[in-house]
N, C-alpha and C positions, 0 to 999 in steps of 0.2 A: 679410181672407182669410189675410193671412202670418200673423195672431196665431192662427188656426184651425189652420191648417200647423203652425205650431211646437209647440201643444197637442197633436196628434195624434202628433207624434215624439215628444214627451218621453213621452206618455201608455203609448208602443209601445216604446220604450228603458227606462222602469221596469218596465212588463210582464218585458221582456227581461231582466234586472237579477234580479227576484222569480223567472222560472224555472231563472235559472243556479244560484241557492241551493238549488233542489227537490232535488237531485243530495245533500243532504247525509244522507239517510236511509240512504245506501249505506256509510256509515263509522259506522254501531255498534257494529260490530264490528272489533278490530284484524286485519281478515285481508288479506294480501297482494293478492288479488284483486280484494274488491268497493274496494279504496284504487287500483289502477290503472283497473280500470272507471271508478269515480266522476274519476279524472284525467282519462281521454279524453276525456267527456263534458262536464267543467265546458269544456276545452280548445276540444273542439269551439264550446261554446257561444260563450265568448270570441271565437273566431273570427269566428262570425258577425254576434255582438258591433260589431265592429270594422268589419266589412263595412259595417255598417250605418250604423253612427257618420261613418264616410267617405263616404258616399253623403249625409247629411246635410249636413255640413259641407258640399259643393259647394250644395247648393241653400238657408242661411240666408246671415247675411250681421249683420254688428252683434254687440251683445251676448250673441244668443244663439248665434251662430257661435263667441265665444269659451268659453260655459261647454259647449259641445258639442265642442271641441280639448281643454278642461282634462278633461273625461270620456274622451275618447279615451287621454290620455295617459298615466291611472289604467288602462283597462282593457287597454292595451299595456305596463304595467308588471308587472300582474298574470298576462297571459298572460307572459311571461318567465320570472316565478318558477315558472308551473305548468309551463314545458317543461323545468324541471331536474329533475321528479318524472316517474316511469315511466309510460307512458301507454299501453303493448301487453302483452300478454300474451308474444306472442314475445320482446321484447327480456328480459322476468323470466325466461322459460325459459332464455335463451341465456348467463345467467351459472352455469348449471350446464354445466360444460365439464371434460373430461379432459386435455384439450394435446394433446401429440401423440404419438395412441398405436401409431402404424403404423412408427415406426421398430425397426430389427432389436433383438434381447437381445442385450446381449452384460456381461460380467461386474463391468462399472463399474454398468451399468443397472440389472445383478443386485444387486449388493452396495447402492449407494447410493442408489436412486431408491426410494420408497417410493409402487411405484404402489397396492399393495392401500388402504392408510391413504385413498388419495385416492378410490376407489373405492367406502369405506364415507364417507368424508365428502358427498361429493355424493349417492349412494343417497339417506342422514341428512336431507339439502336436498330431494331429492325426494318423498321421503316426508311432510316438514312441508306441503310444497305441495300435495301431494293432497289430505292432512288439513287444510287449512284451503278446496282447493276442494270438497271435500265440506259443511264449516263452511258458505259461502259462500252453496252452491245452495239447504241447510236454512233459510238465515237470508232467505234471498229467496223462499220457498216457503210461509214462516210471513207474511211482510209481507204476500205478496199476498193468503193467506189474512184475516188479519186487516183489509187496507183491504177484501173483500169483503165483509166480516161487517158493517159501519160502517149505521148506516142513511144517512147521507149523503154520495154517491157518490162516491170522489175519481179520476175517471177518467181525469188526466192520470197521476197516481202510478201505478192501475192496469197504464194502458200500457205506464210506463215498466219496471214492474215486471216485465212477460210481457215487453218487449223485452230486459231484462237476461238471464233465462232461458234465452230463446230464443239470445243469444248464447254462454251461456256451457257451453248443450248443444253447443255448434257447438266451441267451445274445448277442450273434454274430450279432442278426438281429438289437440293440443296436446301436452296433458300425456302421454295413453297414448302418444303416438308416442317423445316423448322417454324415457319410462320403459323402451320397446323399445328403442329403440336405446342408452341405457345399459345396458342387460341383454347387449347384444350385444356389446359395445366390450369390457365386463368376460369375457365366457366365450372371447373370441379371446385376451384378453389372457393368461388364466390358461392355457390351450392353450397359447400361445406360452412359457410360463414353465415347463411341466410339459416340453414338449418341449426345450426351452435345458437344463433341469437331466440328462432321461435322454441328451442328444447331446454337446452341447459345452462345461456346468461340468467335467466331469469331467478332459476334457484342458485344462484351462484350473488347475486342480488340480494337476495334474501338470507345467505347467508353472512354476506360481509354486514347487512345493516343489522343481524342478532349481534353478531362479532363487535359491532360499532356500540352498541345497545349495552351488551354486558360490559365492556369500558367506560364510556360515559357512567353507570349505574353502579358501579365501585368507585371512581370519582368522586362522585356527587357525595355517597356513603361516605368516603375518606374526608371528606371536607366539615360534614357535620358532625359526626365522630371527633375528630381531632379538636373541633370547634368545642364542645364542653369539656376535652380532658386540658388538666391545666399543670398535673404533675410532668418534668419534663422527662423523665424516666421510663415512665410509665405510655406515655406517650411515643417514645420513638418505638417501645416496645410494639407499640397499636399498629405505626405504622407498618414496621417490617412485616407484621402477621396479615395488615391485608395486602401490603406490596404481594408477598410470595402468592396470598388464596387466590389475588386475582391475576395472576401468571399462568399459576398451576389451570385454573377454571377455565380460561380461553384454549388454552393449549389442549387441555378436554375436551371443549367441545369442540376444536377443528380435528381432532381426531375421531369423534362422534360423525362430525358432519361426512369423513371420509373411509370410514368403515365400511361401506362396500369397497374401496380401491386402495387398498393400503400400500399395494404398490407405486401408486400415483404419492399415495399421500407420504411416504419415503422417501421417493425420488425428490418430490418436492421440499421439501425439512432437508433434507440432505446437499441441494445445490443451495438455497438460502443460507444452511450455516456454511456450505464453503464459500460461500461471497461473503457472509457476513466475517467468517474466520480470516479474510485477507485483507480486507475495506476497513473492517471496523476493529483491529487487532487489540489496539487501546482499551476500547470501548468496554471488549468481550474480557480481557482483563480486568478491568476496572469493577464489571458485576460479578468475574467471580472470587476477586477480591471483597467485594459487599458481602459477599456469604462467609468468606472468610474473616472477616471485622464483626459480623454482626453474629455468629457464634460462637465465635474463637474466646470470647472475652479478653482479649488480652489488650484491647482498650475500648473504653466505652465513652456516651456523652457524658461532658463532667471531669473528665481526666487529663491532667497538665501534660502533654507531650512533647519530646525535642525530635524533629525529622531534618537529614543532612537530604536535599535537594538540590542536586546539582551542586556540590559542597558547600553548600547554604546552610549555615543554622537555623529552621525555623520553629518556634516554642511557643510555647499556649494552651489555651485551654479547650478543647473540643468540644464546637455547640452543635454540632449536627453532623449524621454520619448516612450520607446521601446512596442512590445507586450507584452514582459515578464518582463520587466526589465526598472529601472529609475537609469540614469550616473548623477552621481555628480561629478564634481572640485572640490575638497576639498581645501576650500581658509584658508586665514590668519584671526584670532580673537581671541576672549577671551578664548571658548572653547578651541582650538586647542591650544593656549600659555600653559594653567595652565592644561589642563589634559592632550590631546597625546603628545604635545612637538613633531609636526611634523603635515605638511602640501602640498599643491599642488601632490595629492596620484587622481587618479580618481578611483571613489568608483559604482560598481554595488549592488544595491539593489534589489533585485525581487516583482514584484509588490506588490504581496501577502503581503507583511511588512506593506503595507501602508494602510491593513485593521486592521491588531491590534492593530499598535501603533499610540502613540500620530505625527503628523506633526506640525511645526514650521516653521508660514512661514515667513520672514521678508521683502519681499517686495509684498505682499497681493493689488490686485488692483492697485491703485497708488501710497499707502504708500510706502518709498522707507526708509524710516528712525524709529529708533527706539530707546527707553531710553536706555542708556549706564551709567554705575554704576562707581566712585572712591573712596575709602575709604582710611583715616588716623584715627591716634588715635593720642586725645588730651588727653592732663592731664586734672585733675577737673579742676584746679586752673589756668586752662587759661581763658582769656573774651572771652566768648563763644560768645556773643554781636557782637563783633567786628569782631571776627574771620568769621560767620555767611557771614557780610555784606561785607567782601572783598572776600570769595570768591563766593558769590553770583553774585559778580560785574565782578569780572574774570571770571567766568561759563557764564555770559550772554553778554560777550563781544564776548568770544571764538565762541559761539553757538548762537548768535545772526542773520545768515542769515538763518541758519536752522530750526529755529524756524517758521517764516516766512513760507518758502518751507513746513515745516511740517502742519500748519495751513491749506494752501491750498489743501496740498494733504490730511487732513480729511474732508475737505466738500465735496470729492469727495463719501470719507469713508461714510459719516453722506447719503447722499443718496441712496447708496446698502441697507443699515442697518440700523434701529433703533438705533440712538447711541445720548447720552446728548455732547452738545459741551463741552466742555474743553481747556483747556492754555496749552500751552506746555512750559512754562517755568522751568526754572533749581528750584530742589526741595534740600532743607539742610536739616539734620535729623542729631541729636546727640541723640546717643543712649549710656548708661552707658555699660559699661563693665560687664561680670559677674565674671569676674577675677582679673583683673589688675584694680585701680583707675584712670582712663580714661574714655575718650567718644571716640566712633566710629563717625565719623565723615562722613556719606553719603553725596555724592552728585551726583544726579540725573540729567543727561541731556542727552538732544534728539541729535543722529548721526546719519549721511549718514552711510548705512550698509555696503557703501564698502570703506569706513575712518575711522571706527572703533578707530581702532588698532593705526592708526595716532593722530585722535585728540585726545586719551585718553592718548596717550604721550605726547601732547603740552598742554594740559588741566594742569594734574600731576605733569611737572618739572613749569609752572608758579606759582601755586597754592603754590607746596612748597616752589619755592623761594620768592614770596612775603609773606608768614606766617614767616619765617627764617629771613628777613632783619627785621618784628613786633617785633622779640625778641619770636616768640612763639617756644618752644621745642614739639618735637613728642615720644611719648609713645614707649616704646622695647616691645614688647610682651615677656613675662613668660613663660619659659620652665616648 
């Protein structure tokens, strides 16, 4: 009796199996439609497929319970693959879509939204789908034809065939509906455009060319302004005062201009600085670095600076301090001797630099001078005594007005800042070697920051020729 059962399932399972294949005369044709029709349908079948398969398993038991799991597990893999293919008609209509067209015109929507293009794009989709549901009906009109003509009868195909028909007469009202309602969507749309353009392009017009008008017209100003002032000081000063008035002034009147709609004119300022806050991140650092450089005082044009870029030494003298950007002269010193071996380059920095790294300023306030360094190497076995107090005497001959100049310009320092007074005299240090039996021989003294490079040359050849006539010799450095 179970062996009878079990022939009668498998018997009604291949049955099941052979009908879900019939469904394949609906894709002869590459059309959109009869490929989702024929989806539903194998879909459906599977399904019940499945159903059935399940209901089986509960009632076998043995070997043939397991090749009726191993068929289930085929036909639930296959329904997976067929639920990532399209299997309604509505969900293929519903990818013909405009967004969202109900929001107000306004001159960004005018200018940059290209809703006509999208309007003839999807029409273009529309149109293909009619022309292939017309395709569709002719090619299911002709089969049923032809499986009538057969002399032997295939009346399952038949059916299926008047049932295709019959659904897809039903469907037509589908496509008409959406074809209306595209038609609609487009003639509100183009209304709403024809009325934006006779109402409010026009003051929208008239506002960007005042907006154009009062930029040009600070321009101009700034060019002949700038044009008789010949103090450089005095001048960058000029600049930043009409940089900021003609910021501040535009920005007034597009708030003037939007003073009926401040909600408009929020929303608007608010998506522009969040584009401008992601797109232009640098940029928006960089000017609010310029407000910080150009108030801050903590360096101005005229000022020798050292900035580590990208651990680059770069040093110089600062000739102009931009909205985006600080010009250095790259002059002559110690830096530029002993690591680039090159000089007089003008250097752009972008502000932004000058919030991560360290600045170095050398003429800060009125300090104009700063410790300058020369090193020898002595043997042990020189009088370090002696050596000490002559060139103490040469250092502070050399550097003896500057010392002076330096004194005055830190009480200048001692009043900005909490700061202990101090001597500016030439400092000597012998320090032992950790190599060679020698001493390093420092000597410390204060320079004019733009003689550097000078008096550490006239310092260096006295220094060593009066140690040379003492009889004192100088250490080789060890390879």
């Amino acid at each position: 009796m179970k062996n009878i059962f079990s022939f009668i399932i498998s018997l009604f399972l291949f049955s099941a199996l052979c009908f879900a294949e019939d469904f394949s005369y609906f894709e002869k044709e590459k059309n959109s439609w009869l490929q989702v029709y024929s989806n539903s349908l194998k879909a459906q079948a599977l399904d019940d497929e499945i159903k059935t398969l399940e209901k089986s398993i509960k009632n076998t038991n043995g070997q043939k319970r397991a090749e009726l799991q191993q068929l289930l597990k085929l036909q639930t893999s296959k329904k997976k693959i067929l639920d990532e293919l399209p299997q309604s008609f509505d969900n293929m209509l519903s990818k013909i879509t405009l967004g969202d067209t109900d929001k107000e015109i306004n001159i960004i929507e005018y200018l940059f939204t290209n809703q006509k293009s999208k309007f003839s794009i999807q029409t273009q989709k529309l149109n293909i789908l009619r022309h292939e549901y017309d395709e569709a009906v002719d090619f299911l009109k002709k089969e049923l034809n032809a499986t009538g003509a057969l002399e032997t009868k295939d009346f399952t195909k038949e059916y299926q065939l008047n049932k295709a028909l019959d659904f897809f007469e039903n469907a037509k009202g589908l496509l008409e509906n959406k074809e209306d309602v595209l038609k609609r969507i487009k003639e509100s749309y183009l209304n709403d455009i024809e009325a934006y353009e006779q109402t409010q392009l026009p003051i929208h017009i008239i506002k960007i060319t005042v907006l154009i008008f009062i930029f040009a017209l600070f321009h101009l100003a700034k060019y002949f302004i700038v044009k008789r002032i010949k103090e450089e000081e005095r001048l960058f000063k000029v600049r930043r005062v009409l940089n900021i008035t003609s910021f501040l002034t535009i920005l007034l009147i597009i708030i003037i201009f939007n003073i009926n709609n401040l909600i408009y004119a929020a929303t608007l300022i608010g998506v522009i600085a969040a584009a401008m806050t992601i797109s232009m991140k640098e940029y928006l650092q960089s000017i609010a670095t310029w407000f910080h450089l150009s108030f801050g005082n903590f360096i101005k044009v005229g000022d020798r600076i050292l900035i580590q870029v990208n651990n680059n030494p770069i040093i110089g003298e600062i000739i102009d301090i931009s909205l985006f950007q600080v010009t250095l002269y790259e002059s002559i010193n110690n830096t530029t001797s002993l690591q680039l071996k090159r000089a007089g380059r003008t250097v752009f920095i972008p502000n932004n630099f000058f919030v991560t790294n360290y600045v170095y300023n050398y003429t800060h306030d009125k300090m104009k001078t700063i410790y300058d360094l020369v090193e020898f190497r002595i043997p042990f076995t020189a009088d370090t005594q002696k050596i000490e107090k002559l060139v103490k005497e040469i250092t502070f001959e050399e550097t003896e007005k500057y010392i002076e100049v330096t004194t005055k310009q830190f009480l200048s320092l001692r009043e900005r800042y909490e700061m202990s007074s101090r001597e500016f005299r030439p400092r000597i240090h012998f320090i032992p070697d950790s190599k060679d039996p020698c001493f390093t021989l420092y000597v410390w003294y204060v320079a004019p920051y733009h003689q550097i490079m000078e008096l550490k040359s006239q310092l260096s050849q006295r220094i060593v020729k009066t140690l040379q006539e003492e009889g004192v010799e100088f250490c080789v450095q060890s390879k």
